[in-house]
One Martini backbone bead per residue (centre of mass of N, CA, C, O) as a GRO file, in nm:
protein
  213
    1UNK     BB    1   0.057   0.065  -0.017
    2UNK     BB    2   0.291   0.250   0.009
    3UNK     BB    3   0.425   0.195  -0.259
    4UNK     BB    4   0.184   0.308  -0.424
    5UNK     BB    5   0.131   0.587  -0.326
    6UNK     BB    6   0.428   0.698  -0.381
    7UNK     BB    7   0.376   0.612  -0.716
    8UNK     BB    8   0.132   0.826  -0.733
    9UNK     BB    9   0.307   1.095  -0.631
   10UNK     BB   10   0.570   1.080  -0.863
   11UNK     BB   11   0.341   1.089  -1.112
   12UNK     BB   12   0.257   1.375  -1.003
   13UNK     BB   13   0.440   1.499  -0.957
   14UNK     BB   14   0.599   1.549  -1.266
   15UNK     BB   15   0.312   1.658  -1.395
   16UNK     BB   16   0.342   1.941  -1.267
   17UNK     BB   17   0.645   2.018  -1.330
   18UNK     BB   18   0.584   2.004  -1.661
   19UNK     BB   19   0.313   2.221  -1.612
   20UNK     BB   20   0.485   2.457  -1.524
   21UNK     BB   21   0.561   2.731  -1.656
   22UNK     BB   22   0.769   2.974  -1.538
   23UNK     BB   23   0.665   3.202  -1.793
   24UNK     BB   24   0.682   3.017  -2.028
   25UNK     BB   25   0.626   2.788  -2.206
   26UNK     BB   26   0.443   2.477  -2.221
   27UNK     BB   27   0.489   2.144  -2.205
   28UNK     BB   28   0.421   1.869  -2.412
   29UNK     BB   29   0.300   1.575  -2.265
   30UNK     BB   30   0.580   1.427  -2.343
   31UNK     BB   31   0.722   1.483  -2.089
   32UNK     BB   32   0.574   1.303  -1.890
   33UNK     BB   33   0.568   1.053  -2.027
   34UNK     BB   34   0.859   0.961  -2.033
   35UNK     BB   35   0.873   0.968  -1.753
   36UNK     BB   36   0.688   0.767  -1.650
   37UNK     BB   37   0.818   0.532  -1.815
   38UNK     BB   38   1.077   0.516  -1.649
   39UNK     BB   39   0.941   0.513  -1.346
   40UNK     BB   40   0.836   0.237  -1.450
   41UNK     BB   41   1.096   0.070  -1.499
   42UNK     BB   42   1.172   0.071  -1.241
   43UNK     BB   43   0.944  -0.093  -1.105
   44UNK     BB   44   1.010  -0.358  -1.291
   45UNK     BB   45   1.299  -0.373  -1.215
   46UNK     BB   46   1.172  -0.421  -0.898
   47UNK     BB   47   1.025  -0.719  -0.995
   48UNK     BB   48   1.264  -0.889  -1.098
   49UNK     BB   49   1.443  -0.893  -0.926
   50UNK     BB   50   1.235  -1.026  -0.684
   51UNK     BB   51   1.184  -1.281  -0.851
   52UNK     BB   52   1.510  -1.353  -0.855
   53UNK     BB   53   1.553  -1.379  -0.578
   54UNK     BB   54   1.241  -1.592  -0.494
   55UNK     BB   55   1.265  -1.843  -0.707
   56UNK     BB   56   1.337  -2.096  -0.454
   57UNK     BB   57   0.995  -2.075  -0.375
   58UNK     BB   58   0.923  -2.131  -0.638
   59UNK     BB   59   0.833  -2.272  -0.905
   60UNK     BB   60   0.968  -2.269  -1.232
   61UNK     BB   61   0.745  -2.219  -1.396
   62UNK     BB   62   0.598  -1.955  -1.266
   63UNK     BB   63   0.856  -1.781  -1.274
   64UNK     BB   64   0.864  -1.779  -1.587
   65UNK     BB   65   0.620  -1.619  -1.659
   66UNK     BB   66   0.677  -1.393  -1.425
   67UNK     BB   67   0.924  -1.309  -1.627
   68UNK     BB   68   0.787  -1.235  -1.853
   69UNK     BB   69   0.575  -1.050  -1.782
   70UNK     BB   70   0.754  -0.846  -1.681
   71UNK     BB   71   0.995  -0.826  -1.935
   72UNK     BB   72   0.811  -0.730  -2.170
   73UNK     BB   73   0.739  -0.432  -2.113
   74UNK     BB   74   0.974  -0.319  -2.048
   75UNK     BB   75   1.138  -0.327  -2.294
   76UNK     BB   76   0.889  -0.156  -2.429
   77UNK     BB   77   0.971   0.067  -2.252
   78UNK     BB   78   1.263   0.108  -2.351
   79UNK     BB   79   1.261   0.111  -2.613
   80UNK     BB   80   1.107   0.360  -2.649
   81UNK     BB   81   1.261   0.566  -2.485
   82UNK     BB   82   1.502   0.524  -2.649
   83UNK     BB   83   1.386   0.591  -2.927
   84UNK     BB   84   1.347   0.856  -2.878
   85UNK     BB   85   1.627   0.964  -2.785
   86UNK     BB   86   1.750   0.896  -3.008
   87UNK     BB   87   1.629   1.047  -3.229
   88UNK     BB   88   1.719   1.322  -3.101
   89UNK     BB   89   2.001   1.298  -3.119
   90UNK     BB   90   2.008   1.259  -3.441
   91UNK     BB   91   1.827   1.554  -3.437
   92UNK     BB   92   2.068   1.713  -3.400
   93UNK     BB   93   2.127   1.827  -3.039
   94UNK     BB   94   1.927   1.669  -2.838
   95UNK     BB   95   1.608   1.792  -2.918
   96UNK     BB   96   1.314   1.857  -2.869
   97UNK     BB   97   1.033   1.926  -3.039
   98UNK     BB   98   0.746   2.223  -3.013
   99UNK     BB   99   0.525   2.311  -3.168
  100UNK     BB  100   0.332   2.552  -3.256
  101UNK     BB  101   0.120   2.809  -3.099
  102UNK     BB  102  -0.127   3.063  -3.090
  103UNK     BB  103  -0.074   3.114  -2.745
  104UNK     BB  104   0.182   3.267  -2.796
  105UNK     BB  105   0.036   3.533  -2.898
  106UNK     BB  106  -0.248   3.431  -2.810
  107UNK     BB  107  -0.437   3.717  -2.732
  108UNK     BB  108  -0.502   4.002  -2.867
  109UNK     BB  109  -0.576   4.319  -2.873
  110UNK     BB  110  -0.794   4.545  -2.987
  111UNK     BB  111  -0.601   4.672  -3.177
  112UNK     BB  112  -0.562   4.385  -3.293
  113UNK     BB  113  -0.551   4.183  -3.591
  114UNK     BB  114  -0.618   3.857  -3.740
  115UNK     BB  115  -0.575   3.689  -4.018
  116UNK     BB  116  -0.357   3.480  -4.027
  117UNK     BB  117  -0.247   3.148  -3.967
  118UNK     BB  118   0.050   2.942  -3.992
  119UNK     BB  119   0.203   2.639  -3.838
  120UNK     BB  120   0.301   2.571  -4.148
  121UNK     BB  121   0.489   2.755  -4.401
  122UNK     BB  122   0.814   2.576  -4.287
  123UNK     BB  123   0.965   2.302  -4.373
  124UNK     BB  124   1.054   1.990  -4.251
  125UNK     BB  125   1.088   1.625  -4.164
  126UNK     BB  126   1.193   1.725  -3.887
  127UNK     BB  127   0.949   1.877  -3.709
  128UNK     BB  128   1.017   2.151  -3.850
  129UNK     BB  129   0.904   2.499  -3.807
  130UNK     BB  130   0.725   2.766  -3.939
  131UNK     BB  131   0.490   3.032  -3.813
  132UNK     BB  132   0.254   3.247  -3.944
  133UNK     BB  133   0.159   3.559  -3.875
  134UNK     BB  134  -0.135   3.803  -3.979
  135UNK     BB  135  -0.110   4.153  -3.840
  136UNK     BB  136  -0.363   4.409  -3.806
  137UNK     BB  137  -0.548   4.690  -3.757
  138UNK     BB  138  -0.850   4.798  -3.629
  139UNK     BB  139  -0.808   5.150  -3.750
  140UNK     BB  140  -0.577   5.211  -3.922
  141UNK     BB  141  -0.261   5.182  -3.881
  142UNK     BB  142   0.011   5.212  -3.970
  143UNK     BB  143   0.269   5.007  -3.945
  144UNK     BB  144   0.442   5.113  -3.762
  145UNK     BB  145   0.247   5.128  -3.525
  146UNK     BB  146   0.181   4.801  -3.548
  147UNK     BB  147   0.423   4.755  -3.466
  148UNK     BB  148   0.452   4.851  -3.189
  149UNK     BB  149   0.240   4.639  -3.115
  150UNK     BB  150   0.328   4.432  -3.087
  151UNK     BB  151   0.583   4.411  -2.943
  152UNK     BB  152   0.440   4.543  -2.674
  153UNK     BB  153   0.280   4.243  -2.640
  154UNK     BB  154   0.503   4.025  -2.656
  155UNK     BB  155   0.657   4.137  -2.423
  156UNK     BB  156   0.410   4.025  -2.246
  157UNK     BB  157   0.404   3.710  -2.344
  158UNK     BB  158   0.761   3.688  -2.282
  159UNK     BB  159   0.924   3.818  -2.517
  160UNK     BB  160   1.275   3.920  -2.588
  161UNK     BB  161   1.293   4.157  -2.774
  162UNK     BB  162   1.487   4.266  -3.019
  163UNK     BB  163   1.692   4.509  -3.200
  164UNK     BB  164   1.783   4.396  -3.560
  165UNK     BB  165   1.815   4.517  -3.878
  166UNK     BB  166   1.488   4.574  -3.925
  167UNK     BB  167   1.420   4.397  -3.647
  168UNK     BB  168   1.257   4.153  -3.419
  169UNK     BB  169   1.413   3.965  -3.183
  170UNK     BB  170   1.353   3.619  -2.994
  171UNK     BB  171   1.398   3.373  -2.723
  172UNK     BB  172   1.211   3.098  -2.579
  173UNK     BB  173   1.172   2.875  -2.342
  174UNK     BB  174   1.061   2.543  -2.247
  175UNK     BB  175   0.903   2.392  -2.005
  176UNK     BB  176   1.018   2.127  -1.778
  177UNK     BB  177   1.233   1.811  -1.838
  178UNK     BB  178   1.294   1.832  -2.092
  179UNK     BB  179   1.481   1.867  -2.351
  180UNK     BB  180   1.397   2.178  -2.533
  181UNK     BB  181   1.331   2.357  -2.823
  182UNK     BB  182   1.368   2.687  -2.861
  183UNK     BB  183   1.160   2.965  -2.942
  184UNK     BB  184   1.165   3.185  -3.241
  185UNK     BB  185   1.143   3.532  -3.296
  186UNK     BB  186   1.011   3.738  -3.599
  187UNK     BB  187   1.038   4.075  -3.721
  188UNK     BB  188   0.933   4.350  -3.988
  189UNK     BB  189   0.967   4.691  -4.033
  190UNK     BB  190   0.954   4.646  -4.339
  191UNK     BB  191   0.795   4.551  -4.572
  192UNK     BB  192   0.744   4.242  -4.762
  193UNK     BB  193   0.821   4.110  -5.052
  194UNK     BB  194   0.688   3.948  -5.249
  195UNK     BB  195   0.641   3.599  -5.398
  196UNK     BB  196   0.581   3.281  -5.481
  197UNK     BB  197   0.548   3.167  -5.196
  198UNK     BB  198   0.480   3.474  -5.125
  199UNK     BB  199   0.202   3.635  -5.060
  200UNK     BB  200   0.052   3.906  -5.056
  201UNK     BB  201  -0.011   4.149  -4.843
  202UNK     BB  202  -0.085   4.401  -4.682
  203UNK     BB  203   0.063   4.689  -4.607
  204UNK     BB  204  -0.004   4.713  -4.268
  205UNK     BB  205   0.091   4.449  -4.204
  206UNK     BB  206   0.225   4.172  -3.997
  207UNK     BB  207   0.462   3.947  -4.016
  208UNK     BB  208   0.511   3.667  -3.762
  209UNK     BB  209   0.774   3.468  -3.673
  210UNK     BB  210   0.785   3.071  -3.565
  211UNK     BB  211   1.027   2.867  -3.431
  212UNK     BB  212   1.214   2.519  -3.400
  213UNK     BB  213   1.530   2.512  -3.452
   0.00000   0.00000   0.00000
């Protein structure tokens, strides 16, 4: 009993843990979950070990059974665990990535309105994604006063923008327990030429990129 409740104490503190933001982004479900998992693995290894070690009071059947019952989840628990790791480490420097979401920036203040958002208007093939939101005025401001409302807004969101050389970027971490890749922000003060891959904007517009690389 006293170790059932210990077990499910320590994976209720990994769950807060994981979702306390910190000021920060909020780690998504993956980073508890694979705590929870490794969590198990040790719980499972603490029971073949317990397995082996009581064998010779019990049938050598039954010891088999229950070591197999035993060894097949683990190896499971670990197989995955390792494989997501294994990933991780092989893409880029071994860091989890954590897709964009809208509430990095919304919800807007009534001076601006959202016209669109794409979570991923460019990106590659490991879940590495940009996404571009496209905001402009609520009353007809100039762009430039745009510009300054947006970047005022974000800086309430906790990014830490900075200028630098015609634009506004800064990058914030991702809260959790694992090692997750921090996402980084950045907006240009003048109107951005259309191209053949991006369709032309209202000439008030910014367009505010968001990735995980």
């Amino acid at each position: 009993m006293v170790v059932g409740v210990g077990f499910i104490v320590v994976l209720a503190a990994v769950f807060v843990v994981s979702q306390w933001p910190r000021g920060l982004a909020v780690a998504p479900w993956l980073d508890w979950f694979v705590v929870w998992l490794l969590v198990g693995a040790v719980c499972l290894a603490a029971l073949v070990i317990d397995g082996v070690t009581h064998a010779t009071t019990v049938a050598w059947n039954w010891v088999t059974v229950r070591w197999f019952v035993s060894v097949v989840p683990l190896a499971a628990v670990v197989l995955l665990c390792g494989g997501g790791l294994g990933l991780a480490q092989f893409d880029g420097d071994g860091r989890f990535r954590v897709p964009v979401r809208e509430d990095e920036i919304l919800p807007l203040p009534t001076s601006l309105r959202l016209i669109s958002a794409d979570p991923c208007a460019s990106g590659g093939s490991s879940g590495n994604c940009t996404a571009k939101f496209v905001v402009t005025a609520t009353d007809g401001a100039s762009r430039k006063t745009t510009v300054t409302r947006v970047v005022a807004h974000l800086r309430e969101r906790g990014w830490p923008l900075q200028p630098e050389h015609g634009s506004y970027s800064g990058s914030r971490d991702i809260s959790g327990i694992l090692h997750w890749r921090p996402h980084r922000i950045w907006l240009y003060t003048e109107a951005e030429p259309a191209t053949v891959l991006q369709p032309p904007t209202p000439h008030d517009a910014v367009n505010v990129y968001i990735d995980n690389l």
